[in-house]
Phi, psi and omega in degrees: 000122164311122163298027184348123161259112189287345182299292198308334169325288182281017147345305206239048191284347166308304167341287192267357170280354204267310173334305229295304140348310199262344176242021147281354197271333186260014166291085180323058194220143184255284201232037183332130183243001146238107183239180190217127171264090126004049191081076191269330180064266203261334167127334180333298192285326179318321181303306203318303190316331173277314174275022163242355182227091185272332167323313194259168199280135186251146206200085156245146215279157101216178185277338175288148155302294190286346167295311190284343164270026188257321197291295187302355165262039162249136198261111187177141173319018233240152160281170178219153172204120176273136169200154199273164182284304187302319182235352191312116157225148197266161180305292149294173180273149214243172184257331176175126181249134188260161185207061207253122175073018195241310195302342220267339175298352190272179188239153174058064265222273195299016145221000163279323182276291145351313209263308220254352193265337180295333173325333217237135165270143214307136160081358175278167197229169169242119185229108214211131148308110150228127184311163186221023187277004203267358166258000186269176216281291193347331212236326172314279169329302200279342184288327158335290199286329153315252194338318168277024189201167181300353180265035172281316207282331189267346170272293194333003165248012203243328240267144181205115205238342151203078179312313208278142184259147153309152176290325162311351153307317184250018114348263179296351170315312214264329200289350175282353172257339184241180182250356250142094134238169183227104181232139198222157178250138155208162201232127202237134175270074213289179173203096155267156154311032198167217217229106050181076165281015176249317175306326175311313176328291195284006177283312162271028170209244182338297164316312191294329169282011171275274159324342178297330195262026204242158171288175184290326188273315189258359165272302163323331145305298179306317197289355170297292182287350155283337184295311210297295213271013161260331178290313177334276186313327187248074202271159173286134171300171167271014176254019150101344171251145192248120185312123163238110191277142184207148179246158202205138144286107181288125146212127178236104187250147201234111165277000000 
């Protein structure tokens, strides 16, 4: 199991809370009386999902630890439960399961989402996140730097390159099952701070179950040798900061 770090997570939380947002924003449902944050990680949306719905009973799921005792210091009716993604059913049937930043870490998207949709009681909805970045060099860069250096036999099975389906993909996943969907793409224009912040990025999401599987000295290599052909790609602006373009997959499916 990934030792998530929620400090490195949240660096960039402005950042990465703005999807989440954006796709709390379009969930057609006025009073859902059972929802589930889907791998809710440090407990944020999960809050938001309980004030925007204070009525319903709220639950978030995740497999960290460190996440979820990052969650309980949220002062809010909400439940929290580590549980793997992979075997989790809910007690009731949900009114709505939310999913920001998570599936794409799960495996077999055409019998996982069926499975999670089966889940949803008539007229419940499914709402799910995923980055959609994974040809861009941010995502690129690192199987390279797998590939190019001694820790290939120990990473490259570890490697997860293009996890995410095209959208006309969860189309036919989802459409034999629901009454409604809506699926959309955006590609969000970062404007980062600081000293390699796109290597910082990835350092809390992707990057990071990787680096978990190297000693200190060859993680500290790798990230060298990672550093180099990214500051290339992701060069500093001339006001000093750097853009990182990242695209993201939308979907809100209605059973």
């Amino acid at each position: 199991m990934t030792a998530w770090d929620p400090a490195q997570y949240l660096r960039f939380g402005g950042e990465r809370i703005r999807p989440a947002l954006d796709l709390l924003t379009r969930i057609p449902l006025e009073a859902p009386r059972v929802i589930y944050d889907l791998g809710c990680g440090t407990g944020a949306v999960t809050a938001m999902l309980k004030e925007r719905w204070p009525e319903a009973d709220v639950t978030g799921v995740d497999s960290s630890r460190a996440m979820l005792d990052r969650a309980r210091t949220i002062e809010a009716d909400i439940h929290w439960l580590e549980k793997d993604l992979n075997e989790w059913e809910p007690e009731t049937p949900a009114g709505l399961l939310y999913s920001n930043a998570v599936l794409h870490w799960l495996d077999g998207h055409d019998t996982l989402l069926p499975r999670l949709i089966s889940a949803l009681k008539p007229g419940g909805v499914l709402a799910v996140q995923m980055p959609h970045n994974f040809s861009a060099p941010s995502h690129t860069l690192i199987a390279d730097t797998v590939r190019n250096g001694p820790w290939r036999d120990d990473l490259e099975p570890h490697l997860r390159e293009q996890p995410v389906l095209d959208s006309p993909g969860y189309y036919d996943i989802l459409s034999p099952h629901t009454t409604a969907i809506d699926i959309w793409e955006t590609t969000y224009l970062h404007v980062l701070q600081g000293e390699d912040p796109v290597v910082e990025w990835t350092k809390g999401s992707i990057l990071g179950p990787l680096l978990e599987q190297l000693g200190e000295s060859d993680s500290q290599a790798f990230l060298e040798a990672y550093r180099r052909p990214i500051g290339e790609a992701y060069p500093r602006r001339k006001d000093g900061k750097t853009v990182l373009p990242f695209k993201r997959l939308f979907i809100v499916a209605v059973t």
